[in-house]
ZAMARGU-4260 file (C-alpha; in steps of 0.2 Angstrom, whole numbers, plus 5000, padded with zeros to 4 digits):
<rodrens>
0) 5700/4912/4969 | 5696/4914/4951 | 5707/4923/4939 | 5696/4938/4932 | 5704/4944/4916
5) 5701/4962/4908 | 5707/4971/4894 | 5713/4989/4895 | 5696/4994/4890 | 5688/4985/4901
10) 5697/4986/4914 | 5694/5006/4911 | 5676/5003/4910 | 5674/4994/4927 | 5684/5009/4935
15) 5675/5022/4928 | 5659/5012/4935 | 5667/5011/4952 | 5670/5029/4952 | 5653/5034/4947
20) 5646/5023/4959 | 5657/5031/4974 | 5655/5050/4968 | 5638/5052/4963 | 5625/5037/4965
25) 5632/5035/4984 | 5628/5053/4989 | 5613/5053/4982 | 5607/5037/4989 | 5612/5045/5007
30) 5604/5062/5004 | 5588/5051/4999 | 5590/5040/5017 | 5591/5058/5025 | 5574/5066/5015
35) 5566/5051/5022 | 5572/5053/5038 | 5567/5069/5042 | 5547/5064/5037 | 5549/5058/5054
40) 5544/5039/5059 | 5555/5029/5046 | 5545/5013/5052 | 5533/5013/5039 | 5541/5026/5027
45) 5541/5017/5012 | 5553/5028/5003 | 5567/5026/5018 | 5561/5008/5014 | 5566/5009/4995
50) 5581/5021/4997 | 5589/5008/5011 | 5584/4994/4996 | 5595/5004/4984 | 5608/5007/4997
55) 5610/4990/4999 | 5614/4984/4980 | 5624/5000/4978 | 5636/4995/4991 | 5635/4976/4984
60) 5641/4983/4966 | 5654/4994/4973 | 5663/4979/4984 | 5659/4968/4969 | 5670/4978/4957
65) 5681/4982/4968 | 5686/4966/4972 | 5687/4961/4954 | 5697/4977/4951 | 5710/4971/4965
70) 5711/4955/4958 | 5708/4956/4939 | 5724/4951/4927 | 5724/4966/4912 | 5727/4955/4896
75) 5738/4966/4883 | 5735/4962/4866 | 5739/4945/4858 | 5757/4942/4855 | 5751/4939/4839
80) 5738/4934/4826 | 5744/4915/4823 | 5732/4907/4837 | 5718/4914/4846 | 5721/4920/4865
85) 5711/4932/4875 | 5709/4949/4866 | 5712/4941/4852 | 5698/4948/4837 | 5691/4933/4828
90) 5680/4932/4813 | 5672/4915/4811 | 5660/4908/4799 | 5644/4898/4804 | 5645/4880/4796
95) 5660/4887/4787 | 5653/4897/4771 | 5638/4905/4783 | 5637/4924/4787 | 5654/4930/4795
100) 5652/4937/4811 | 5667/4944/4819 | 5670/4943/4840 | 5683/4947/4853 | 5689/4936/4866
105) 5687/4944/4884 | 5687/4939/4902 | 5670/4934/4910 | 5669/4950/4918 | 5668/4960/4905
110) 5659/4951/4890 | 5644/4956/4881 | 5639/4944/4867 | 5628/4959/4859 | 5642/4971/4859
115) 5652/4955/4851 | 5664/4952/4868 | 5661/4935/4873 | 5669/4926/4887 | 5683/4914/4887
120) 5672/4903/4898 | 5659/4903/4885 | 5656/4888/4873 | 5662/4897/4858 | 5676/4906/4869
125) 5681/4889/4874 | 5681/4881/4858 | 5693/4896/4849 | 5706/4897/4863 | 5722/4890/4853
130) 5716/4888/4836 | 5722/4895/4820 | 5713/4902/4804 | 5706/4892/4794 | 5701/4876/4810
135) 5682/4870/4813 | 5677/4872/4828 | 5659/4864/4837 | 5651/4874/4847 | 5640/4864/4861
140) 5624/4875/4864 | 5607/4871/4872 | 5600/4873/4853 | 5611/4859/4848 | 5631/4856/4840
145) 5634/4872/4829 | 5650/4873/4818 | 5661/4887/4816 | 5675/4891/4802 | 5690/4903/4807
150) 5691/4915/4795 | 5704/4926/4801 | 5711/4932/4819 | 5718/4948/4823
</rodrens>
């Protein structure tokens, strides 16, 4: 079984999620199977067809996160700024004197490159695990080799 790791935040996110799913998408997924229902022959009710649709991913998302909630390992913040871990907050530098971009490393599970969380298990999340301010890293993407500069970690 894979490690699944989450910070606080994350791990908060995936909860709150979990709970929304449960206390208010649930029921009102059910009292929709019920409304079509009660039109009578559900054999070619299309909206009993749709509702039961939606029933199904909503249960596949709620046993999704909560298996990944059972299992998930919360990562506290990094012992320290010397090396970059998960959670750590990295600011890099494209070819080393490009724009400065700054992203934080997370578990699979909860990244989102746009919000700047990207994975551990990404190339550049892969590439910045253990390094130190100032290192090159090369970045394999479908694009090409990119290089990156370290500009600080925190």
């Amino acid at each position: 079984m894979k490690e699944v790791f989450l910070t606080p935040e994350g791990r908060q996110k995936l909860q709150e999620e979990l709970d929304f799913l449960i206390n208010v998408r649930r029921p009102e997924v059910a009292q929709r199977i019920k409304e079509a229902k009660e039109e009578g022959d559900v054999s070619e009710n299309a909206g009993y067809d749709e509702a039961k649709t939606q029933q199904g991913f909503l249960e596949g998302r709620i046993q999704e996160l909560e298996h990944v909630l059972k299992i998930a390992k919360v990562i506290d913040e990094p012992d320290s700024a010397d090396r970059v871990q998960l959670g750590s907050t990295v600011t890099v530098s494209e070819g080393g004197d490009g724009d400065e971009e700054t992203v934080k490393i997370v578990g699979s599970a909860e990244a989102n490159p746009g919000q700047g969380l990207i994975s551990n298990e990404s190339p550049l999340g892969k590439s910045l695990l253990n390094r130190v301010a100032g290192d090159r890293v090369s970045v394999q993407t479908p694009g090409g080799v990119l290089q990156f500069k370290i500009v600080a970690i925190r």
